[in-house]
Each structure stands twice: as C-alpha cells, then as structure tokens.
N, C-alpha and C positions, 0 to 999 in steps of 0.2 A: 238214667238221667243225662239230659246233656245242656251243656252250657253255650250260652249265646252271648257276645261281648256287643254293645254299640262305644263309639267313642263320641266325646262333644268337644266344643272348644269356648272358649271365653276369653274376654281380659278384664282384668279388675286389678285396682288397685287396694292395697292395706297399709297400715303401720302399726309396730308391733309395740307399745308402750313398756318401757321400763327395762325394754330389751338391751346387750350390753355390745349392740354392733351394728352394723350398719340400715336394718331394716326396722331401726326403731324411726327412722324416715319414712314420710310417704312416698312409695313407690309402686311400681306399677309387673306383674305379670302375661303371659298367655299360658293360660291354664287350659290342658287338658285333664279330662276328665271321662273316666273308662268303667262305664257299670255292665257288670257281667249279670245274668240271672240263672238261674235253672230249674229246668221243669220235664216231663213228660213228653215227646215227640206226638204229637194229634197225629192217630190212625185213621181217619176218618176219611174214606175214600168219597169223592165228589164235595168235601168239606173245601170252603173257601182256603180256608187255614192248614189243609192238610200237609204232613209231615215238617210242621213248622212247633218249635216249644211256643212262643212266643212271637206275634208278626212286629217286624222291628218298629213299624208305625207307632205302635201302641207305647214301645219302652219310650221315644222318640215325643210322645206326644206327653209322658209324665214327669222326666226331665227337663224338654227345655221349659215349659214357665215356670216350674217349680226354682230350676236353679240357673239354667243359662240364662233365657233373656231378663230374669230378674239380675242378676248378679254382671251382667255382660255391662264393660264401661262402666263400671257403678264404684265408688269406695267404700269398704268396709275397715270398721274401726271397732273397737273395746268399748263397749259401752260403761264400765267401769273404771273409764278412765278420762284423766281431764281434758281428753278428744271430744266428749261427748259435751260438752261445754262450749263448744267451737262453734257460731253459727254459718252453718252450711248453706241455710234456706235458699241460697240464690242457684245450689246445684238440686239435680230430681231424684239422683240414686246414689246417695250417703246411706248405710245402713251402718245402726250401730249394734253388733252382737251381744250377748251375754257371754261373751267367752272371748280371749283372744283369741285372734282371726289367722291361726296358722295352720295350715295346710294338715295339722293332725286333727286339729278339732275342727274344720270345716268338710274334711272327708269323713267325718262321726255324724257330723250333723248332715248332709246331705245324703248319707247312708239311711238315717233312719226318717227322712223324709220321701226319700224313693219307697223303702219298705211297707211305706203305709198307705201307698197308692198303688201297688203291686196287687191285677188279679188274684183272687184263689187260684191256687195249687201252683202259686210260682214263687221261686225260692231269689231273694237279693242272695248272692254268693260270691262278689267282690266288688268294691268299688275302687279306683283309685285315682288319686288328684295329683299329678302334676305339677308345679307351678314353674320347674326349669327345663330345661333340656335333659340335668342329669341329676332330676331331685325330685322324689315323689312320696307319699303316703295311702297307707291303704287298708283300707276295711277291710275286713273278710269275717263271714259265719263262724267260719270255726274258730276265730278266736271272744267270742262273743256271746 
C-alpha cells in the first residue's frame, strides 16, 4: 500500500458559542487542509494512470466543491445556538452546522464526506485541518 497526501487551503470564519475565551467572537482563519489516501500502485503498463494509487486530479476534484470552494470565505456557526437566529440573508455563504464548528468536528465531518466520494479500492487514511500555523486536528482510520 502506499499513501498519497494533497494539501488544499481555505479561509473561513467561525464562532465558537458558549465558548470561555476569545473565539467565542467571530473571527476569521486560513485553514489548511491535508487528505492523505491509500491504495494499490496500478501496474498497468500503457495504462494512462500507471504506477499512480490515485491521479491527484481526481482527489483534487472531490474536495474542492465538497469543502474548499464551498467553505472558502464563507462563516460558519452552531446552528443550535442563538447565531442561528441572526439574519445573515444579505451575506451568500453563512452555514449553520449541527455541531460546533471546531476544527475537531469539522475534520470529522469533512473526513467522512471525502470517504463517501472516494473510488473503490481507495482507502481515506488521514485527514487533517489546520486552522493556525501551530494548531491542528486529525482524522485518521486507525482510530475510527
């Protein structure tokens, strides 16, 4: 097996409701964002794709709409919380989660919306989200 990594990047802002510190404010990130996968090396001699697990195009192509260009500039917020009460309508891309929106439960949920667009025979086997220079969260298989 071997593992292939792409990296993406993003900005978004959040706010973290009920929170006991300063990001209970709307504020803003660049978020990187690093999905590894793993799979089989194609033997396939004269194959477009050969000696490739995966062409990056393709990982490239199920990420960004799923989560960059949807999430890119956009605010997310707690939908269960009294943010979501807030009329936004004058902005395009307010998304209000089912969960708050911290970098441990938005690399959960972007894990398992990569996973479900993932070829047969290819393995998600890390994700990880970013939000600081020296702060990140991350998915991984084996704990899961």
């Amino acid at each position: 097996m071997i593992r292939i990594t792409k990296e993406f990047k993003f900005e978004m802002a959040h706010a973290l409701f009920g929170y006991d510190g300063l990001c209970k404010n709307i504020h803003g990130h660049s978020y990187r964002l690093w999905v590894t996968i793993r799979g089989e090396v194609k033997k396939e001699k004269n194959h477009k794709k050969d000696g490739m697990v995966m062409d990056f195009d393709i990982l490239k192509k199920i990420v960004k709409p799923e989560i960059v260009d949807k999430y890119d500039h956009s605010l997310v917020l707690n939908a269960k919380s009294p943010h979501a009460e807030i009329d936004f309508s004058s902005f395009e891309k307010v998304f209000l989660l089912p969960y708050q929106p911290t970098s441990e439960n938005l690399v959960e949920d972007f894990a398992n919306m990569i996973k479900e667009k993932l070829p047969q025979g290819i393995q998600l086997y890390k994700v990880i989200l970013s939000e600081t220079a020296t702060s990140f969260a991350e998915w991984n298989f084996k704990d899961n």
